[in-house]
Structures are given as C-alpha cells and as structure tokens.
N, C-alpha and C positions, 0 to 999 in steps of 0.2 A: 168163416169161409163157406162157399158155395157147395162145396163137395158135400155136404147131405143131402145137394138136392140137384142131383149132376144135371137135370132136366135142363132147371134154371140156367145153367153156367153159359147155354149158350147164345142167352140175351145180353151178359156179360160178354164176349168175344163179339156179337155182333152191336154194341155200342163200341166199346173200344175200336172195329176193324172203320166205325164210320168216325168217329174223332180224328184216325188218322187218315181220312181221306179227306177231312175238311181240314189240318192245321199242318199235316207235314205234306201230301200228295201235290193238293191244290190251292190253298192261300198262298204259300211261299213260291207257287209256281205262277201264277195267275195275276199275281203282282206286277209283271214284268211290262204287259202291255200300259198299262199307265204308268210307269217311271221311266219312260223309255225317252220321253221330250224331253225330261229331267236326265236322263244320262246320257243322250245322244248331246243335249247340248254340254253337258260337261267335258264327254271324251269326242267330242268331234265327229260324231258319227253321221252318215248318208243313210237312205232309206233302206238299199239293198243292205246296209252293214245290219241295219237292225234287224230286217228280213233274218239275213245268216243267223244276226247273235240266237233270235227266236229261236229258229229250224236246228239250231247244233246240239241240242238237248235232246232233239228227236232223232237226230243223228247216235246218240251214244247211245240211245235205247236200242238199237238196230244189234251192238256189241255185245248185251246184255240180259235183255228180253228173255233169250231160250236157258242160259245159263241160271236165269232166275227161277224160271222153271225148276230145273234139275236138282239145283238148290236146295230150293221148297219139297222136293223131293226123298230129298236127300237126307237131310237135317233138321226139317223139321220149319213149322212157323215160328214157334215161341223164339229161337235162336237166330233166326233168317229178318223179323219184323224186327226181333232188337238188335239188331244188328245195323240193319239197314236203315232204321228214323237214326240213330244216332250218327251215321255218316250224311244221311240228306241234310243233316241238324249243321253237320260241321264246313259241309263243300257246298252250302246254301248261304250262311255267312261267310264263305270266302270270296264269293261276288263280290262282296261289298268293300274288299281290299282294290278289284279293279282300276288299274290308271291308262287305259287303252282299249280300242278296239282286240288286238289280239290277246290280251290278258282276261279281258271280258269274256272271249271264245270261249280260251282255255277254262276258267272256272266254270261258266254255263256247262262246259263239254264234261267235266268232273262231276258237277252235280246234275246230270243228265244221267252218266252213267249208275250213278247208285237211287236216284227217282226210280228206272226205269224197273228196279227188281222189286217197287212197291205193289204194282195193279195185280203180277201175275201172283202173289201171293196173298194180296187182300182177298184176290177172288177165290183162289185157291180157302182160304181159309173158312169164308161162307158155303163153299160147296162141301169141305167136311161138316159142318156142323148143322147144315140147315140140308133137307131133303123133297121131294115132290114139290106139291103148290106151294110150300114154305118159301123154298127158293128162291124163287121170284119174286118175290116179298122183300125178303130177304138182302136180297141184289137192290134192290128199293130202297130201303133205307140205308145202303153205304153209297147207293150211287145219290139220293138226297144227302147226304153229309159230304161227298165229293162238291155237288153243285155250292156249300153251302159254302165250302171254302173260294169256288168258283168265283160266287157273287162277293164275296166278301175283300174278295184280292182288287179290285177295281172300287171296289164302294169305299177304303178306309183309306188304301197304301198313300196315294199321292195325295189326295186332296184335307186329309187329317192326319196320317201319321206322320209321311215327309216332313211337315212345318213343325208337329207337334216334338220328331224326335231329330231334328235339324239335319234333315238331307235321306237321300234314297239309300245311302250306305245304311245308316243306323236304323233303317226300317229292314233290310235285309237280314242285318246282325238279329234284332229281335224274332225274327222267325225263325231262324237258325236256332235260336234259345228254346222258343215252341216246341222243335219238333226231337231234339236234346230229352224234354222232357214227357213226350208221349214215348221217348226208345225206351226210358226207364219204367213208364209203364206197363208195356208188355215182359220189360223183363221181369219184372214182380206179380204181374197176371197171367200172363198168356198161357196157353197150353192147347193141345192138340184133344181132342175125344177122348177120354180111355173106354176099353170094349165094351163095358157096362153103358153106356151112352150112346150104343150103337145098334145099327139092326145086325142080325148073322150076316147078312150078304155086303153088309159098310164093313165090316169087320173083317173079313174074310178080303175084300178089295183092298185095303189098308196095310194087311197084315205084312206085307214087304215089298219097300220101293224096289221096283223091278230095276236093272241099269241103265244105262242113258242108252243104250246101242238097241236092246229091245225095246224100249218106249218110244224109242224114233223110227224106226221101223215098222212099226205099230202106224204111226199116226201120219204115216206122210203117204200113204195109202187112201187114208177117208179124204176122197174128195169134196164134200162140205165142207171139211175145218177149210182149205184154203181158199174155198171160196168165201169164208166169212172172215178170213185173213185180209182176203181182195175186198171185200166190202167194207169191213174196219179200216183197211190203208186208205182209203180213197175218202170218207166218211170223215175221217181224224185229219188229213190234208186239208178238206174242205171248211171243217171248222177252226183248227188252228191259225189256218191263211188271214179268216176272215175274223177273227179275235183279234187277232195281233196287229190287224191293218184296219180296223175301224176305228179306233179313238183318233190316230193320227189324220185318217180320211177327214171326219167329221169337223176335227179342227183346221182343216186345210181347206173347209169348206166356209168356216166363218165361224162354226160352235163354239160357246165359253166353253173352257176348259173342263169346267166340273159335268157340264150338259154332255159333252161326247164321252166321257170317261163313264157315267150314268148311265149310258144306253149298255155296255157292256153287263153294269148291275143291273138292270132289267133281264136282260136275254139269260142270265145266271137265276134271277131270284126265279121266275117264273119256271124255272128248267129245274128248282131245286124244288118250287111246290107242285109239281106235276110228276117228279120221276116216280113217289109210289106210288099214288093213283094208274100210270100207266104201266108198270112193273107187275102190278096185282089183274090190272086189265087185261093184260095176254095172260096170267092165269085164269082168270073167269070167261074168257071166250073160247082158250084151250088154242089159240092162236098166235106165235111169237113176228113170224111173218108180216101181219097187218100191220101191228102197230111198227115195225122196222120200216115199211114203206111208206107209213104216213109221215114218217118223221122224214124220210129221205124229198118226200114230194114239198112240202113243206121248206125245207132249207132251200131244196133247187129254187122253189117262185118266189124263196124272200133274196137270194142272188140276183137272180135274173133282175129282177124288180130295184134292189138299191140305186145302181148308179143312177136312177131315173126319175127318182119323188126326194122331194124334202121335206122340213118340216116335222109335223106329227105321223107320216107315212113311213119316216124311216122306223118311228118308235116301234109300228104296229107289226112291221117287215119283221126286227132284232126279235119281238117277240112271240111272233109268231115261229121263226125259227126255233128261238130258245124253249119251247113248249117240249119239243122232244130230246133236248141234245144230252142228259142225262139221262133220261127213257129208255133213248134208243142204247147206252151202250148197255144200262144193266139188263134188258132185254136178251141184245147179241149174246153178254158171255155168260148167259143164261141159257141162249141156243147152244152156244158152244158146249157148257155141260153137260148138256141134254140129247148129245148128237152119237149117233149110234157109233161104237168103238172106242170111244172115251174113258168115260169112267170118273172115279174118283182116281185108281191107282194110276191112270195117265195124264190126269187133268194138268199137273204139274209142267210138263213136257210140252201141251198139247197146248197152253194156253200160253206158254214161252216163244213155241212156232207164231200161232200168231199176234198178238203182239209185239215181236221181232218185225214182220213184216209190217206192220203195222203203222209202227215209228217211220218208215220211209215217208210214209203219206206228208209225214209231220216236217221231214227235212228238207224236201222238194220242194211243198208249195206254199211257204209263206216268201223266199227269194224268187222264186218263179213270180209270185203272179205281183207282187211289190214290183220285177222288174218293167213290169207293162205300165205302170204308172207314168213314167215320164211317158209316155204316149196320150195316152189318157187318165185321169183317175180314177175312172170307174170302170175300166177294163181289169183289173184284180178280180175283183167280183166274177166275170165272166169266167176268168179263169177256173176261179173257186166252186162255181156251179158246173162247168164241165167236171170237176170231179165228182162231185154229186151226182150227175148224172150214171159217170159209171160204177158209184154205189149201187147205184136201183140196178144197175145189169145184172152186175157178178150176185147182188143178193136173189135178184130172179129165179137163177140158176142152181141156189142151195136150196136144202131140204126144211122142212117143215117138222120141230118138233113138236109142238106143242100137242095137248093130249085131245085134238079135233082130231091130227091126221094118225094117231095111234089108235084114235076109233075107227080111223078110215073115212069120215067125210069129208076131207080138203086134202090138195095134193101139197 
C-alpha cells in the first residue's frame, strides 16, 4: 500500500477521480446524442421529445447539486464517490429497460439525479489533495479523463457497440456494468488526506465540516461564486444544446451517419488533448480569466458561423469550439477554489450552489432552442450562441484569481 509514502497516494486518487470522469461521469452520459435516431425511432419520439429527454438529467441535477455538496461534506469522499458510481452504475442501465417517451424521462430523470452528486465531489476531492499551481494541473487531468469519456461516448456507442451488442439497450446495460465497477474501486481505495499529508492551515480548514446553515450563509454573500454560477449556467446551456443537436442537424443535412456522429468525436478528442495544456496555461501566465474568455469567444463564432458553411467548415467550427470546452470548466472550478471566502472547508457547499445553478443552463436549452427548428434549422445555433454570449457578461463581471492579480498586475 501507498501509506509509506502518503506523498504519493495523491496521484493515486487523482488517477482514479479521472477514470471516473471518463467511464461513470461522461461515457454513459455522452452516449445519448448518437443513440438518440436509434431510440427515437424505436419509441416514437419528435425533436422536442428528444430536446426534453436530454435537458431532464440536467433538470435533476438542479435537486441535487447543493445536497451533493453538503454530503461531500459531511461524510466524506471515499463513502459519497462509492456510493454514488454504484447508483449511476444501477439508474444508468435502467434506461435501457425504457418502452416510451415518458418512462425514458423518468429513468434519465433517476439517473440525472444520482450523475449530478459526481462533479461537485470529484472536484471537491482534487481540491483536498492537490494545492497552489498543482491544482490546475490537477483539474487538468480529470477534466482530460472527463473529455476522454466525452469523445469516447460518440466515437464507439452507436456506430460499434449498438450492432456489436445488438441494440442501444445493451450498450446502456454495459456502461451501467462500468461504472458498478469503478464504485467498488473507490470503496477499496479511496480516502480523504490524513493530517500528516497536509499543510497546518489544510489541516486546520479540514479539521470540522462546519453545518450546512453556517457554510450557506458564508457563501451566498461572495459575489464571484454566483457570478461564476451565471457563467457555468449559461456556458453548460450553450454546449449541451449544441451537442445534443448536432449529429441530428448534420444528418438532416445529408451526412452519413458515422460522418455527423464523428464531428461530435472531434470536438471531444481535441477538447480532451488541449484541457492540460490550457489548465497548466492559466497557471503559468497567473491568469484564469484569459483563457475562460477565449474559450467563451471561440464557441460564440463557431455558433454564429454553423448554420452557414458546409462541408469541411463545419469540421473546423466543432473544433475549434471543442479546443476549450474541457479547459474552460477545469479552469472555472479552479476559479471557483481559488476565490476569496471559500476554502476547502466550504468548497463542498460552495461548489453545490453552483452547479445547482448550473444544471438550469442544461434543462432550458437544449428544448428551447430544438424548438426553433421547425422554423429553421440553423436557428438552434443562434439560440446556443446567445447564451454564450451571456457567458462572456456575467464572467466579465467576476473576480480574477489567478496569482497575476494577487501580485496586483491585472484586475
């Protein structure tokens, strides 16, 4: 065991926190946009149904989010992470029992709500074990082990696994199996710091989860956090809209099937080999802000721009988008960490608030802007980049941690 060299233990937790962001978080999640022709044509589903089925996951995260927090809090990771892969494991194959639209809901809405208590605790679990420039690093590689499952859920689900395991059910069931057995891996690994692993002032922040009535009180005061709530909600809108409504788009355009389902794997694989690169970048320039806004400028002109080029322009759009969309979050809840009033001993709470709010972005606008379609179909998009746009506001508006503006030279 690692305990002679407790140093080490925490490349151990931060491998494990990115396994489970690539096989329970996002493969089993991320699957859904390319089986979606394959299940709409089985349960009879319309655009806006699929719109909904997407957005009701993000919906249940809305329920869940803060309480995942408190949780994490509460009880601890090693109890909370096994807990929760082995329900994402169990209410992620019960999709695949679906025979309807609203039975479809309801399962997505089940396993939305137990998804939704994995981020605020993955991250929570990097932010105890990793500190300073680490962090960001840190957030790097679970937010590439996220993208990895991103790109993977598009690249294998419908176009090799469906035929290979006879239909979209039994490709749901085997992920459900996956992520079954990353729960039992944390139950046999996982653990929290002990003092010895920590600095006096981690130790001391740690040393008791304060109640949920003081750590909310605390935190609904810093106005940064909810500005970066407002910029994750609007951010996570923008991209889940336009995930979940692009292979369909593409195909409605004329695309072979595997060719639009592929661009999705692009915008992931590219988003998965740039998140360290730009995760380590806003620590080396001491800057978290920059690279937040290039990612936001970036999505808005690959929106703006789809409905309007074909061809190899749409390629360049998906991936030019997908360059920051891993980046930018391990960035954010990197700000978020780092943001004055927080802490470790409130991170819990603090990172429940927003992503709670968060998950709205996700339930609005993938029905929303789907419903513009029958109008046009390249009016989604438009939709999808007005909320980009009000990313770039609200993040305007938040504070700068990075260690530029704690020397004082950037605002």
């Amino acid at each position: 065991m690692p305990e002679n060299h407790p140093s080490r233990y925490r490349w151990l937790m931060l491998g494990l926190s990115a396994a489970t962001g690539t096989f329970v978080a996002a493969l089993p999640f991320n699957c859904m946009p390319v089986l979606f022709s394959e299940i709409a044509s089985e349960l009879g589903l319309n655009l806006v149904q699929v719109g909904s089925v997407w957005g009701i996951a993000s919906l249940a995260g809305v329920f869940v989010s803060l309480l995942a927090g408190v949780l994490g809090d509460r009880f601890g990771i090693h109890r909370i992470l096994t807990m929760t892969c082995l329900l994402i494991g169990i209410t992620g194959a019960l999709r695949g029992v679906s025979n309807s639209f609203i039975t479809l809901m309801v399962t997505m809405f089940g396993y939305g709500l137990v998804r939704a208590m994995l981020p605020v605790n993955i991250t929570r679990t990097i932010g105890l074990w990793f500190k300073g420039q680490d962090l960001g690093m840190a957030n790097g590689v679970v937010g590439m082990g996220m993208g990895l499952g991103l790109m993977l859920g598009p690249a294998i689900s419908a176009t090799l696994l469906s035929p290979l395991l006879g239909g979209w059910r039994n490709v749901l069931f085997l992920y459900g199996g996956i992520s079954v057995f990353i729960g039992l891996l944390w139950f046999l690994l996982g653990r929290e710091p002990r003092p010895a692993e920590t600095t006096a002032d981690d130790a001391t922040d740690e040393s008791s989860a304060p109640p949920f009535r003081q750590s909310f009180s605390r935190i609904i005061h810093i106005r940064s956090l909810w500005l970066l709530a407002f910029t994750m909600m609007f951010r996570i809108g923008s991209i889940t809209g336009m995930t979940g409504y692009l292979p369909l788009y593409l195909r409605e355009q004329g695309w072979a099937t595997a060719s639009a389902d592929h661009t999705l794997t692009a915008f992931f694989a590219i988003s998965t080999i740039m998140v360290i690169p730009l995760a380590s970048l806003s620590d080396r320039i001491g800057s978290r802000k920059a690279i937040l806004f290039a990612a936001l400028l970036a999505n808005t002109v690959s929106l703006a721009l789809l409905p309007l080029v074909r061809g190899n322009a749409v390629w360049l759009l998906v991936i030019l988008s997908g360059i920051f969309m891993d980046g930018f979050m391990s960035v954010l809840v990197t700000t978020l960490l780092e943001t004055e009033g927080v802490g470790m001993r409130y991170s819990g709470t603090a990172l429940g608030v927003v992503f709670t709010i968060s998950q709205l972005g996700g339930v609005i606008s993938p029905p929303l802007g789907n419903s513009f379609a029958g109008i046009n179909t390249g009016l989604p998009f438009v939709v999808w980049m007005v909320f980009s746009i009000l990313a770039m506001v609200t993040l305007s508006l938040s504070k700068e941690t990075g260690w530029r503006k704690k020397a004082g030279r950037i605002a």
